[in-house]
N, C-alpha and C positions, 0 to 999 in steps of 0.2 A: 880389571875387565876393560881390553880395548870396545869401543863405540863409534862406528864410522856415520859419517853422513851417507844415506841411501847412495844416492849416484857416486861420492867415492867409493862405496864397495861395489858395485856396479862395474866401474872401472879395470878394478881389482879383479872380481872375476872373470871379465871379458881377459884381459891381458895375461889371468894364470890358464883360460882357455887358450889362447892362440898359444902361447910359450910351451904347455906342461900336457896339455889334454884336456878332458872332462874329468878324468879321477883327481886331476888337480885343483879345479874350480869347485867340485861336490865337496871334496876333502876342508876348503875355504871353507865356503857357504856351513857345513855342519862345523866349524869351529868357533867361525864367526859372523855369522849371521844370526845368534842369537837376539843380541840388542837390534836387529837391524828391521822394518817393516821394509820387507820385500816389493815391489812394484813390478809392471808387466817389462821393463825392462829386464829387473833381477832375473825373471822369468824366460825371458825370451833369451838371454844370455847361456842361462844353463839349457836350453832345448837345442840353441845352434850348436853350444857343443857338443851337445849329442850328435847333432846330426851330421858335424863333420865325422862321425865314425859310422855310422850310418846306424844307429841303436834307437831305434826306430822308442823300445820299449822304454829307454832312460828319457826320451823326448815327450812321449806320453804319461808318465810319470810324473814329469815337471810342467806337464799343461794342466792334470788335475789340480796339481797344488796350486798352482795359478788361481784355477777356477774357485778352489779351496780357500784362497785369501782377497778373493773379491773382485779378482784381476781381470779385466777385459780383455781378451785375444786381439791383437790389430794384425794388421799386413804381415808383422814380422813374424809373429808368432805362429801363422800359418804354411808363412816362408818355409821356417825350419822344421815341420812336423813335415810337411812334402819331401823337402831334401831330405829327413830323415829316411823316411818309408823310400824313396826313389832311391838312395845310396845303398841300398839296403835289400833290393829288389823286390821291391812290394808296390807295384804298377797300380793295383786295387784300390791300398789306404790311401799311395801318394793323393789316385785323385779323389777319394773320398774327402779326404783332407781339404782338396781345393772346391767338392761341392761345399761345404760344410761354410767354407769360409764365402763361397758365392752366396748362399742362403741367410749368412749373418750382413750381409752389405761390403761383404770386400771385395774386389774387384784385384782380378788377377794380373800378378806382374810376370814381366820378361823373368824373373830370378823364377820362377814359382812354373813357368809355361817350361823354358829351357830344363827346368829339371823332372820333368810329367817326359820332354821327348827323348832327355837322355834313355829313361830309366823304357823308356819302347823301343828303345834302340840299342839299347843290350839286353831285354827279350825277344832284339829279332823280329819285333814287329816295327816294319819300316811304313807300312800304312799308317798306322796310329800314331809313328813321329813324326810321318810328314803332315796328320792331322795336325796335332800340337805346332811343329811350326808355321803352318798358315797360318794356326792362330795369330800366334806372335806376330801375324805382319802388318797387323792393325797398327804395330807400337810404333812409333819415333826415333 
């Protein structure tokens, strides 16, 4: 029975995410993430890769288990559950998602803003993206 250190299989499945997909990194994680105590990183790994496919529901999935093993959501894990729902065309969750994370204490990034104006701007609402990007002109 291989046993990795937490952040090396972390590693692991950010790199089989970018390289393979998400069916790659889930396929890891249920082989070998047995011995492994998962952290909000493991967590946040498998939700961007969802969200680069825009699987709004594999993203949500993997925020429960999060929640499920005691895991704190930070900036990142809010990140990906927005790009999820915004890649995806769900304008609604995206910003639900970003209330959610307003009301726990996180404060919204240009990653998190940029993708609320995409996804208004391939529904065609250009008011609402141009809301979103004034937002963003507070940033740096």
């Amino acid at each position: 029975e291989l046993t990795l250190p937490t952040e090396v299989f972390n590693q692991l499945l950010s790199r089989a995410a970018q390289l393979e997909g998400f069916s790659m990194a889930a396929s890891l994680f249920a082989e070998f993430g047995v011995g492994i105590t998962p952290n909000v990183e493991t967590f946040n790994t498998m939700m961007l890769a969802a969200a680069r496919n825009g699987d709004t529901a594999a993203a949500e999935i993997w925020y429960t288990r999060a929640q499920g093993a005691g895991c704190k959501p930070d900036e990142l894990t809010y990140q990906a559950l927005i790009n999820a729902a915004s890649k995806r065309g769900d304008l609604a969750a995206a910003e639900a998602w970003l209330r959610q994370a307003e009301e726990v204490g996180i404060k919204p990034t240009l990653k998190m803003l940029n993708s609320l104006m995409a996804a208004a701007s391939r529904d065609g609402d250009f008011q609402l993206a141009s809301g979103w990007f004034h937002r963003m002109e507070g940033f740096n």
